[in-house]
N, C-alpha and C positions, 0 to 999 in steps of 0.2 A: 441350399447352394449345391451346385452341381461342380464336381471336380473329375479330373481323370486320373486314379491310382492307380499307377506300376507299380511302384516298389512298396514296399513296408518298411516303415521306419519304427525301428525298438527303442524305446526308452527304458531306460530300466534306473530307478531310484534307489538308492541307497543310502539311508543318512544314521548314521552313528553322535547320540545325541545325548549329551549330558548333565545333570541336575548340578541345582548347586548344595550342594553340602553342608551338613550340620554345624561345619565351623565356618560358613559366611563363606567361603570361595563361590566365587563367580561360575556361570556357564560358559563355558568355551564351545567354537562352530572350527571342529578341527578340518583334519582334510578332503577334500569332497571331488569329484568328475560326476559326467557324464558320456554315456555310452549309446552309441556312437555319435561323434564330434560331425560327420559330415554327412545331410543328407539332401534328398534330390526334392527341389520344388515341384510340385504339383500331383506328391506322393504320401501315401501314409504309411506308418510303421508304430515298434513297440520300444519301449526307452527305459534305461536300467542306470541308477543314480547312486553314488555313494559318498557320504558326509560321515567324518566322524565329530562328535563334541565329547567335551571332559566336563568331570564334579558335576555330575546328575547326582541328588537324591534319591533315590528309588524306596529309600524307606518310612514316608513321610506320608502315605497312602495317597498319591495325589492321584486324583480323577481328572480324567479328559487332557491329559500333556497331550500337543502334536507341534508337527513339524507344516508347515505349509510351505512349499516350491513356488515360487509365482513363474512363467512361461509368456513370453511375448507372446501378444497375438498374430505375430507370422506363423508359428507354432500352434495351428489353431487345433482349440481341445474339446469342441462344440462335439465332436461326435466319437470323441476317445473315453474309454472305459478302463479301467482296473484289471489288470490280468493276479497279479498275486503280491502278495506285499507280507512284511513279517518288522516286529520290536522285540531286539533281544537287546541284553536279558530282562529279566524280573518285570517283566511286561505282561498285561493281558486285556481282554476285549480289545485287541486293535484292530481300528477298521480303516480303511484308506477309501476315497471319492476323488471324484470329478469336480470342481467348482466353476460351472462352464462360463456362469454369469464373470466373474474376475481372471477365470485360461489361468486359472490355479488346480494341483495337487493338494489334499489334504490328508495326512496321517495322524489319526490321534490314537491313543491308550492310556492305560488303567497302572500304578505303578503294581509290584507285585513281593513285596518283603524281603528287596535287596538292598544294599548298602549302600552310608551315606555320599558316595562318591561313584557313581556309577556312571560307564561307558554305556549308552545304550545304544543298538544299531538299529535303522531302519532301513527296510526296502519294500518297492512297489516297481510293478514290472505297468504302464500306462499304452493299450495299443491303440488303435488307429488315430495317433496324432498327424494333423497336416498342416504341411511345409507348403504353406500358402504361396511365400515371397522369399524371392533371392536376397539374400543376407549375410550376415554373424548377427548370435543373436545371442545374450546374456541370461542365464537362469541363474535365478538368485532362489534362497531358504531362508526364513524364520525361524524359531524356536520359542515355544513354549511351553518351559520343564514341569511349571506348579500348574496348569491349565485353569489361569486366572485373566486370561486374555491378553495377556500383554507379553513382546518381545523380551526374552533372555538370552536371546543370539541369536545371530544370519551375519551370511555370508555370502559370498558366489558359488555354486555351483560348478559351473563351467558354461563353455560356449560354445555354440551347435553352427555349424554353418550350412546352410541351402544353397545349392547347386541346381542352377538350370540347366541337366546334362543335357535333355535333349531337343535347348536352343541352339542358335547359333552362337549368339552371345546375349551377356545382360549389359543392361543400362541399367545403371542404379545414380547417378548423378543429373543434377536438372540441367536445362539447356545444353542439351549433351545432342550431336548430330547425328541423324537415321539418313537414310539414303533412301533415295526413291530406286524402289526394284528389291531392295533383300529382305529376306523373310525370315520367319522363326526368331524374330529379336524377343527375349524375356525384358520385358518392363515392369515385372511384378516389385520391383525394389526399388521403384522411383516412390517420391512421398504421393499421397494421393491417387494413385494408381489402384486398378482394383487387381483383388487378388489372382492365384492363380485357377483356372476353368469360367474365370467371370468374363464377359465382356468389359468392352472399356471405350469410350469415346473421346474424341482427340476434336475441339475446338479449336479451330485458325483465327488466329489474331493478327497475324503480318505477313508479307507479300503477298504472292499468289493464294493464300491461305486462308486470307481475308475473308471471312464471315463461312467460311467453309466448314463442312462436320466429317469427320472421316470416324470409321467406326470397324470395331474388329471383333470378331468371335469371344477368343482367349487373352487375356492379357502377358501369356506366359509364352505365347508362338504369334507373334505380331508382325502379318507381312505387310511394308510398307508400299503399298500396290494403288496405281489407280483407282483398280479397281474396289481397294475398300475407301475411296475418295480423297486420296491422299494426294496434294500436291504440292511442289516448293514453299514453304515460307514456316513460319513460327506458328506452334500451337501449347494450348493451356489445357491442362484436363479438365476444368468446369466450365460453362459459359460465364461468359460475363467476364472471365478473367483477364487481366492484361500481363498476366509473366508467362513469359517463354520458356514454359518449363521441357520444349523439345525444339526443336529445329530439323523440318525434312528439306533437304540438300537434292541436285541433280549430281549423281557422279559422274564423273567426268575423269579421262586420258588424258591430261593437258601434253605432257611431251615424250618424246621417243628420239634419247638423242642418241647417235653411232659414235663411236671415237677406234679407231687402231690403234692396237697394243692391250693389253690386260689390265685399264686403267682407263676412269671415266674425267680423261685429262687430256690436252691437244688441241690438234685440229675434229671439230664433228663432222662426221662427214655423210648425215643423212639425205637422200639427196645424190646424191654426189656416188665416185668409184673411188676401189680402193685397189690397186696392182695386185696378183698374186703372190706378190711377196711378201705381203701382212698375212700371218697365220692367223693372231687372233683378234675379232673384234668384241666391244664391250659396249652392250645395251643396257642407257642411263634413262629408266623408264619413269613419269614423273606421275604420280595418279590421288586423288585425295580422297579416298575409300578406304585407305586401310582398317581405321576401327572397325568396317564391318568386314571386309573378307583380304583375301589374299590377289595379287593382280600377276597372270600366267605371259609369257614371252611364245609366241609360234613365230616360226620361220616356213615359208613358203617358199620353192626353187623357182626360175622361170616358167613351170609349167603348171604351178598351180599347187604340187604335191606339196606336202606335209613334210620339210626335215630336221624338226627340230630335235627329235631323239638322236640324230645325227653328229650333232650341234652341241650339244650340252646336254647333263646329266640331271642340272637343277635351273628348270627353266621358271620357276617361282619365285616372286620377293613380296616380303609382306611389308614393304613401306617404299617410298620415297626415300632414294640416295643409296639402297642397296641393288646391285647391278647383276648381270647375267651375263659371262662370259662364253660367245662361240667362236668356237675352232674353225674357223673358214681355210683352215691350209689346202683342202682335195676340194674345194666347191669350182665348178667350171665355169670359163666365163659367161655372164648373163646378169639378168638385174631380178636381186629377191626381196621378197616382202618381210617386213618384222612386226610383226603384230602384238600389241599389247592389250591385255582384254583382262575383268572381271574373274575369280578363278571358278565362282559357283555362280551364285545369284543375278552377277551383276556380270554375267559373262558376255550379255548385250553392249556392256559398256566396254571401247575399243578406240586406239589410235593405231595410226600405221607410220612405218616410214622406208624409205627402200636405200638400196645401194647397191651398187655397180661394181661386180669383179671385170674387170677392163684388163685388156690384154698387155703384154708386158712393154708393150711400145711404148715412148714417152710421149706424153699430152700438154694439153696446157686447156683450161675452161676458163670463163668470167661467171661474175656475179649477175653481170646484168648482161644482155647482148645490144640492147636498144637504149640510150638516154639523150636528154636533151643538152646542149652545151652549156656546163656547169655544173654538170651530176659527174659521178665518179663511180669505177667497176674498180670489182677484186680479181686481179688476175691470179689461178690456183694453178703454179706449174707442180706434176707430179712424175715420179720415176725412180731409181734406187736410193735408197738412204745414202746421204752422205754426199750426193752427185754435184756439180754446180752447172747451172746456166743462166744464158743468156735470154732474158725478154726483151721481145726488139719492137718498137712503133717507127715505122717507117718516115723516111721528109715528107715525104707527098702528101701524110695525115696533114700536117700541121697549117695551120691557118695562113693567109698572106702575110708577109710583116715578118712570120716566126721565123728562126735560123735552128740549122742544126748547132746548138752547142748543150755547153754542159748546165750553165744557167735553164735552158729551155728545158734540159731533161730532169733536171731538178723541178719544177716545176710540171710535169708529167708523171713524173711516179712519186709518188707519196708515201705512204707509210709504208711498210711490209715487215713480214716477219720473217728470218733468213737473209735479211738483206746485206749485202757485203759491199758495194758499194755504187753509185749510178755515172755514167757520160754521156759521151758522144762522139761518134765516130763520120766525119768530114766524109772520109773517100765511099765507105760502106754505106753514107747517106740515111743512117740510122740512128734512135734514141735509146739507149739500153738500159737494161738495171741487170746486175749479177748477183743472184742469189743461190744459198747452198740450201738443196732441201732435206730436213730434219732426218728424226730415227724414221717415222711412217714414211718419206718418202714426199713431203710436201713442201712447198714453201710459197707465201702470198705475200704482191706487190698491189699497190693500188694505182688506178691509172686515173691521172682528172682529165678535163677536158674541156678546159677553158682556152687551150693552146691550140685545140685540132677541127677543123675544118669539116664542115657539114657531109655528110655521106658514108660509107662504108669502109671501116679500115681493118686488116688484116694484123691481127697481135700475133707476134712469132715467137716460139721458143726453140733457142738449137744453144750446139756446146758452146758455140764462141761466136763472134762476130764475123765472121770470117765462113765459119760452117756455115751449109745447107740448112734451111730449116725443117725441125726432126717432126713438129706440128704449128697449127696458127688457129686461131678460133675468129670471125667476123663481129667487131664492133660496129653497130651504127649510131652518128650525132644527129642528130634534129636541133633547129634551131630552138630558143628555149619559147615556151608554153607559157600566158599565163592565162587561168580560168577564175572566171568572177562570175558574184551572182547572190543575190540578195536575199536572207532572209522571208521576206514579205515585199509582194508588189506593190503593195500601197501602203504610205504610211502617212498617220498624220502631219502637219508640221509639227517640230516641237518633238516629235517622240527621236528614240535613238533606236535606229535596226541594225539588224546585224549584215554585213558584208562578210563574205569567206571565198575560197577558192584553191586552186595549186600554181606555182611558179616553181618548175621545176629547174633545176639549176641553180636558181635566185638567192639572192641573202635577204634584198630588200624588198617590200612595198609599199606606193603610196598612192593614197586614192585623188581622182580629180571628180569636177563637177562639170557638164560642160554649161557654159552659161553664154547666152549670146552669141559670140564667136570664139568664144575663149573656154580655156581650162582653169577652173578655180580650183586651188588647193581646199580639199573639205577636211572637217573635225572629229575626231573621235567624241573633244569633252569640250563645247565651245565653253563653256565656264571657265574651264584649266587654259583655254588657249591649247587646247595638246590637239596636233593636226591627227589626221587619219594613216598612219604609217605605223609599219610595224618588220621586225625581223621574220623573216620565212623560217620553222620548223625543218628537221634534218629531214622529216618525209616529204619536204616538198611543201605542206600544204600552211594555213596561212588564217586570220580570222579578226574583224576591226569590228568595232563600233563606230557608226556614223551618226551623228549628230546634227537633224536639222533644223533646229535651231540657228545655225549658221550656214550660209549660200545658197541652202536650198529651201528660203523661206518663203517665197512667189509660188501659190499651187501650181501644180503638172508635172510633166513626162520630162524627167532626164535623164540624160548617158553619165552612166557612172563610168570611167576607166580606173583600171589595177594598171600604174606601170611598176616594171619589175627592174631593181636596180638603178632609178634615176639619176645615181651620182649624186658626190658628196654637194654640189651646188646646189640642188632640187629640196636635198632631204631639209626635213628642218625650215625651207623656204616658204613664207606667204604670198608669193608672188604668182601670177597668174600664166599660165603658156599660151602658145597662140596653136593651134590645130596642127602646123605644119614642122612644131617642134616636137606633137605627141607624136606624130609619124617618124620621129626619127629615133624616137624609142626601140633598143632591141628587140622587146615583147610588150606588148602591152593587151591585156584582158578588158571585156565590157561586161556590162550589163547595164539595165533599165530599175529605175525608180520612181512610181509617180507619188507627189505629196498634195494632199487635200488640206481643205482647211476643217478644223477639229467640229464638229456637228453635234452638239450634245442632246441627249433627247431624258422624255419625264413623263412620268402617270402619277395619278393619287390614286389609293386604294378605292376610295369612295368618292364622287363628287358631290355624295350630300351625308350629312352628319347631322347629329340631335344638340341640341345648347345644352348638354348634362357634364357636368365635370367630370372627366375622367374617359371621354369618348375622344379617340384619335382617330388621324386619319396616317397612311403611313406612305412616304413622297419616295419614289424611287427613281432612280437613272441612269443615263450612262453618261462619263466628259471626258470623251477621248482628247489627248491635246499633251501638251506638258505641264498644264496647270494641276494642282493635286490639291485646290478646296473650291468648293462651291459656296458660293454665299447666298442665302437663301434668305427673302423677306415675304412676308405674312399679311397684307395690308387687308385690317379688318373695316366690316360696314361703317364705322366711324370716322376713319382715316386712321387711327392706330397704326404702325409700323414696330413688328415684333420681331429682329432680325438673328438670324445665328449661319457660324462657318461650318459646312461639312464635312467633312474630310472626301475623298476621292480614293477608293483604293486602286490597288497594282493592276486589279485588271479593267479600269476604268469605269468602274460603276459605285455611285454611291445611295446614300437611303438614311430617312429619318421621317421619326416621327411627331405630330404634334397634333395637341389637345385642345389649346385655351380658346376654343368656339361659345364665348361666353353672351353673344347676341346675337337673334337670327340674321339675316341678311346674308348679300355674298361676299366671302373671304378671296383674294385672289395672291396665289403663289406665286411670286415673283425669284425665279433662281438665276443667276448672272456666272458665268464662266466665261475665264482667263483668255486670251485669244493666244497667238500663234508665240508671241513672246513670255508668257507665262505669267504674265503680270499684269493687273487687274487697270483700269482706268481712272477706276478712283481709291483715293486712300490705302493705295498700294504699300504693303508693309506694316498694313494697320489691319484692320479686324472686318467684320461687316457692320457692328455694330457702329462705327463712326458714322454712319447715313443720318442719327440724331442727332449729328450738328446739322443738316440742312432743311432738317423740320422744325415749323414753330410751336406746335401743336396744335391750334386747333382747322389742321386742313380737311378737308373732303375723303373719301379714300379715291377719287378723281383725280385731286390735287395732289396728296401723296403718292399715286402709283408714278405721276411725272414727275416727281423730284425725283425718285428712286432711278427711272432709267434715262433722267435728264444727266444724272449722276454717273452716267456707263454709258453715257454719248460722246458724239462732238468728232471732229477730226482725227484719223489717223488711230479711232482708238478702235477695237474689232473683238472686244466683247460681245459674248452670245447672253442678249436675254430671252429667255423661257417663262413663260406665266401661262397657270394650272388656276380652275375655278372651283372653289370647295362653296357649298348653300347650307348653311347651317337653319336646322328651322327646329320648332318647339317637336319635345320628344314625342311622338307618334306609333301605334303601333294598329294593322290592320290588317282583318280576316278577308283575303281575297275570293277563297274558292273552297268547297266541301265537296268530297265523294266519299259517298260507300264501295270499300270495297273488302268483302270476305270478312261481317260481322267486325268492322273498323272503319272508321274515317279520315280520311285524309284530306285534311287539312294543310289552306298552303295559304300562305298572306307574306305582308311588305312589312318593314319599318327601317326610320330614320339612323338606328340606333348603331351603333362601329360594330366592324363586323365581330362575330362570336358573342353577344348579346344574345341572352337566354329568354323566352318566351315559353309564358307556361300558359296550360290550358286548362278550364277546368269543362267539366259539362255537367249542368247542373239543372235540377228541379225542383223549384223555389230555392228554398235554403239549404238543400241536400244536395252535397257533390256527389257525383253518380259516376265518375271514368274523369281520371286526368292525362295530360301527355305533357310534353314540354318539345321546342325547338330551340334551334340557333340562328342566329342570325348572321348571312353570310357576307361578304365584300359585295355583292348587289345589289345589299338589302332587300332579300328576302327570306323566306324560311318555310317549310315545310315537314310537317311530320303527320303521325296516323296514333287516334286513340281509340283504343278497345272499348266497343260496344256489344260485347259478344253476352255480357251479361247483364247487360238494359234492357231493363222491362220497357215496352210500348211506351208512346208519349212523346209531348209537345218538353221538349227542354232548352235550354239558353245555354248556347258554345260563350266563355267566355276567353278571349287573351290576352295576357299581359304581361307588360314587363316592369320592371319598379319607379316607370315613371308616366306610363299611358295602357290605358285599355281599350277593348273594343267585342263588342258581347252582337254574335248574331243569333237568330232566333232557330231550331233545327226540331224535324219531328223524326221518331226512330220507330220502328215497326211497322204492325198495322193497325192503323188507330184512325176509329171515326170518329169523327166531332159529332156531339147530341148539339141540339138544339134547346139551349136549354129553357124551363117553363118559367116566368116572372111571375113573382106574387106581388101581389098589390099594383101599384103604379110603374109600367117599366121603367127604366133609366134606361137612357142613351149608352149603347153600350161602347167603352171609348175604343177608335178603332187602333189597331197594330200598324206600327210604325214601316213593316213589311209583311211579305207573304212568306208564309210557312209551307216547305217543303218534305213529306215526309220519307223516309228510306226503308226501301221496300215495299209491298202491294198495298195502298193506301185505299180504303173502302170509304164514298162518298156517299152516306144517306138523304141528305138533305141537300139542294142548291148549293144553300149559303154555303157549303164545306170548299177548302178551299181544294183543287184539282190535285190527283194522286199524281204523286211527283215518278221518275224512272227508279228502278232499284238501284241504277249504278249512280247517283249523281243526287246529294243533298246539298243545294243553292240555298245561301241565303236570302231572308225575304227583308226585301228594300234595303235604304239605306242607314236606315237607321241606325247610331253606332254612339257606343257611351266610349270617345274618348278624353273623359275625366282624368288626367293626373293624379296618381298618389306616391306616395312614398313605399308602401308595401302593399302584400297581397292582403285582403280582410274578406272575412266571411263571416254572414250575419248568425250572431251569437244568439242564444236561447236555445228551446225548442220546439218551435212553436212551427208557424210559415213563414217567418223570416219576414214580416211587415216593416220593410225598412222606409226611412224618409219619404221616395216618391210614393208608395204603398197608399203611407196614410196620408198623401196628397190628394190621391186621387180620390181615395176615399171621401175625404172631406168634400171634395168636390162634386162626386157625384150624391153624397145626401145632401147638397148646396140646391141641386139638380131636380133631383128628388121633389123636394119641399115647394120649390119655385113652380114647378111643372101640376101638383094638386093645386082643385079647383077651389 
């Protein structure tokens, strides 16, 4: 194990240890330390111990007493030695060890003809111990006075703590948050964690961290960095694990608020100016980094320069809600930056916010300068503490209809803070509000604007009504907005999309459909009856569900309208408008939705399958619509109807699978979905299985497929049927194609059999399997694999394959091998001819005619078609040892001595 050692850490032992005595008193484990109590992770040193115990024996001649220390293994003792040790009194032969295997000290000795009550001391001085892991860590002693093995006292020791000086900090708690960017974190004291000079690997298990591996040198100086693959989300120290034994974070500035005066209370005024009458301001920095660093304040003048030493003394806070107070009384006017930023590591991480020393002249700002009528500005008048005026909105703002009075002006300014009280002044042709502004110097009025007339209007602030104005800032109203606009362009019927948009101004909206010539009120929940309306958000903006289900169940292209505010007649109303009443809508928003009718689609895994119990095929689809089961019938070659419901999930695809192919012939899948009303045409409320009331049993599977969709016909009803053809035939399995390639063959064939059916192969001569391989069988039924002939000797051998319900055996020659001609004794026999031609792999030598042609090296063809696909139940191989003379063997045999005998004269 590789470590990095600075420091030295001393251990020094000392155990004062006492027998028990001739009159039965017990051993006592008196008082004990350890020296030194604090030492630095990822270092080694020497360690000095002292324990005393009472009533030792020492006169009793005992051999072998010791004292054993046990030492955590963060305290690793693998490569610490013995510096000097000593057992007083009446002690001798003491010898003190290492016990690395248990990260224990050992001290034993020899008693030496002292009395029956004896104090005895011991010390051992233990050097290069290391401070693996950040901790507290408990050393505990034993005692054994007669050195009979067994405990006559312990106690604790003392407790040593590790320090990772030269981290930034430690983590020693789990799911504990690291930052993306700071370095030097010690994690040597998380559980599981490796020690300190080891590396350590950090598995992502959540968000961005998801399947991710981050990895680091040291576990004791851990930068949480890109670049050792670290990014946002939860991670585990082992794979496979699912606890979040860390969490790496983006750190993040969230806020930088200003406030005037030496207190993070008031008006904020970042953004914004503040008069040179405010000495000091107070920066309310918001940041969620503290556990790992400290987060610094800079002030920047208009020109760019650096003044925060200017400014303040202690431009530092190490949390959230402790503030940084600067002296702006000599700053000139102009607008400066305030910069909040990381203090080390994370000094990339940064917000800004500014503010405005404005000259001593009185002002007046809004909130907004632009809104629509029905939105509302904060007017901010500012000037000496304590001052009062007048904010003035002109008659000429106000709409037709409106009057200058004091009702109206109530109705123009609204909340404020300072407000003393509001009118209206007839001859001055003015709406006012009088407010006194605070200690800073401020005070806000809100202005609405449901009273004032489209265009540009002039907000004024002066002393009185009657003064000059001292300033005025430019409002403008716009008629109000509304913006719509739909989730998805197309939807099926039956589904619900979402609508959204902004109305700004607006309290209300309700959505229409246009139909015909008309506006139809549409539904969020035609089930609830709940129309499509909803309250507008204070930002304006706005969000329904629309349900076509209802008015908009005819496919095609509609105008959706958002009107904003319909009045209390409309809202709530199922009544239809005619076009020329939606025009008389203050605002009204569009958009476009087209509705289809729901199109459900299907495949089988296989269109052909084997009659073996236990072979499926698997139906997959999609049923877009509102309907959430598909009903799925089976109709086998008999007329059999085998029906079941499928569920439909959320994202409109469902799947299932089925086996019972228990006679060849074709099977045809019949699956029916819901049409635009969600509800089925037959037996709606019932199951699929009710379809067996309108079979008698013994129909056709002709006759049964028309009951089934006679059953989801007829008028008005707009059920979708779908029918899939599955051919069940007897189990099958066959060798299509052989090549050699590279002392192997590859081997590719078909079968019936559901996909992932296993296919073994043997290659054999006579009775001796010579190279096996095995395949699988895929969703196209086929299969493909390559068996080693690297150590086949030459010759004519039999590929056979199978699987546990059919075979199929072609005939294959390997090497270079000549056919002899062989000599007849006595009468020939008809030699019986091969069912096909043999091909053999590799340079085949043809001595005689009759041989059959030397095939290419790359490509061993089967010869003819010959093919044993016999059925069994398992694989067999002929037993004995002989040549494997099985059944047709001694058939043929018989037949050709039949042959024989018949053919002499």
């Amino acid at each position: 194990m590789t470590r990095c050692r600075t420091v030295a850490l001393a251990v020094v032992l000392a155990l004062a240890l006492a027998s028990a005595p001739a009159s039965g008193a017990s051993v006592g484990f008196g008082d004990a330390s350890v020296s030194p109590t604090t030492v630095t992770t990822g270092s080694t040193t020497t360690l000095d111990l002292s324990v005393n115990a009472t009533a030792v024996n020492t006169t009793d001649g005992t051999t072998g007493a010791n004292v054993t220390v046990a030492v955590p293994a963060a305290l690793d003792l693998s490569g610490a030695a013995v510096e000097t040790n000593g057992v007083t009194p009446n002690a001798t032969n003491v010898h003190a060890s290492v016990d690395s295997a248990a990260n224990a000290v050992v001290v034993s000795w020899d008693d030496d003809a002292g009395v029956d009550s004896e104090t005895v001391a011991v010390t051992v001085s233990v050097s290069g111990v290391a401070a693996d892991r950040t901790g507290e860590y408990d050393l505990t002693a034993t005692v054994d006075a007669d050195g009979d093995g067994s405990t006559d006292a312990s106690g604790s020791v003392g407790t040593v703590s590790a320090e990772a000086t030269g981290s930034d900090r430690s983590v020693t708690a789990a799911d504990a948050s690291l930052f993306l960017g700071e370095e030097d974190v010690d994690l040597t004291g998380l559980d599981g964690a490796s020690a300190a000079g080891e590396p350590q690997r950090f598995f992502g298990n959540g968000g961005e961290a998801e399947g991710q591996v981050a990895t680091v040198d040291d576990a004791l100086t851990v930068d949480v960095t890109r670049g050792n693959g670290f990014v946002p989300g939860t991670y585990a120290l082992s794979a496979g694990s699912s606890a979040s034994t860390l969490v790496v974070e983006r750190p993040s500035v969230t806020d930088v608020d200003l406030y005037p005066g030496d207190t993070a209370n008031g008006t904020e005024v970042a953004g914004s100016s503040v008069p040179p009458s405010v000495d000091t301001l107070t920066v309310d920095p918001r940041f969620d980094f503290a556990a790992a660093e400290d987060a610094t304040v800079t002030v920047e003048n208009p020109d760019g320069l650096d003044v925060t030493d200017e400014l303040t003394a202690a431009a530092t806070v190490s949390a959230s809600g402790e503030t940084v107070a600067l002296d702006v009384s000599d700053l000139s006017v102009g607008t400066y930056t305030v910069r909040v930023e990381g203090a080390d590591d994370l000094d990339h991480v940064n917000a800004t916010a500014t503010f405005r020393v404005r000259p001593e002249a009185k002002t007046i700002s809004v909130s907004r300068t632009r809104l629509a009528r029905g939105e509302s500005t904060v007017a901010t008048v500012s000037g000496a503490p304590g001052a009062v005026r007048h904010v003035q909105v002109p008659a000429a703002a106000l709409r037709d209809g409106e009057s200058v009075t004091v009702p109206t002006a109530k109705a123009v300014f609204g909340a404020a803070e300072g407000l003393v009280f509001v009118d209206a002044d007839g001859e001055a042709n003015v709406l006012y509000a009088v407010v006194g502004l605070d200690e800073n110097g401020f005070a806000k009025v809100e202005i609405e604007t449901d009273r004032l007339e489209t265009g540009t209007h002039d907000i004024a602030v002066a002393r009185n009504v009657t003064a000059s104005d001292e300033a005025s800032v430019p409002v403008t109203v716009t008629d109000r907005e509304v913006v719509a606009s739909s989730g998805q362009e197309t939807a099926v019927v039956g589904e619900t999309v979402s609508v959204s948009g902004t109305a700004l101004g607006a309290d209300d909206v309700k959505l229409y459909g246009r139909i015909g010539g008309e506006y139809a009120p549409l539904y969020a929940d035609a089930d609830a009856n709940e129309l499509a309306e909803t309250r507008v958000d204070a930002d304006g903006s706005w969000e329904l569900d629309l349900d076509t289900r209802e008015a908009l169940t005819v496919p095609g292209q509609y105008r959706i309208a958002a009107v904003a505010d319909p009045g209390d007649d409309e809202l709530g109303s199922t009544a239809r408008i005619a076009e020329s009443t939606l025009r008389d809508f203050e605002a009204v928003g569009t958009t476009t939705l087209t509705t289809t009718d729901p199109s459900p689609s299907a495949s089988v895994s296989q269109s052909r399958i084997a009659t073996v119990e236990g072979d499926e095929v698997t139906v997959t689809g999609r049923a877009p619509g509102p309907g959430e089961t598909v009903r799925a019938y089976v109709v086998s070659p008999r007329g059999a109807v085998d029906s079941r419901d499928v569920t439909v999930d959320d994202d409109d695809t469902f799947e299932f699978d089925y086996g019972s192919f228990d006679a060849p012939g074709r099977y045809r899948v019949l699956l029916v979905t819901s049409g635009r009303d969600a509800a089925f045409g037959f037996a709606d409320g019932s199951d699929a299985a009710a379809i067996q009331r309108e079979l008698t049993g013994p129909e056709t599977a002709a006759d049964a497929e028309v009951i089934v969709r006679d059953a989801y016909g007829g008028a008005g009803v707009d059920d979708r049927i779908l029918a899939l053809n599955v051919t069940a035939t007897d189990p099958r399995v066959r060798v299509e194609t052989i090549q050699h390639r590279d002392d192997a063959l590859l081997v590719a064939g078909t079968s019936n059999r559901e996909d992932g059916t296993l296919v073994l192969l043997d290659l054999r001569r006579e009775a001796e399997t010579v190279a096996v391989g095995d395949a699988t069988v895929n969703a196209s039924g086929r299969w493909r694999t390559t068996v080693d002939v690297s150590a086949v000797a030459d010759g004519a051998y039999a590929l056979r394959a199978e699987t546990a319900d059919a075979t199929d055996t072609r005939s294959v020659r390997v090497g270079n091998v000549v056919t002899e001609t062989p000599t007849p004794t006595g009468t020939p026999a008809p030699t019986p001819t091969e069912t096909g031609a043999v091909t053999a792999v590799g340079s085949a030598s043809t001595p005689t005619p009759t041989a059959p042609p030397p095939a290419t090296p790359a490509r061993v063809a089967a010869e003819g078609d010959a093919r044993d696909a016999t059925a069994h139940a398992a694989r067999t191989e002929t037993a004995g040892a002989g040549d494997g003379f099985g059944p047709v063997i001694v058939v043929v045999t018989l037949l050709f001595a039949v042959l024989v005998l018949r053919w002499r004269p």
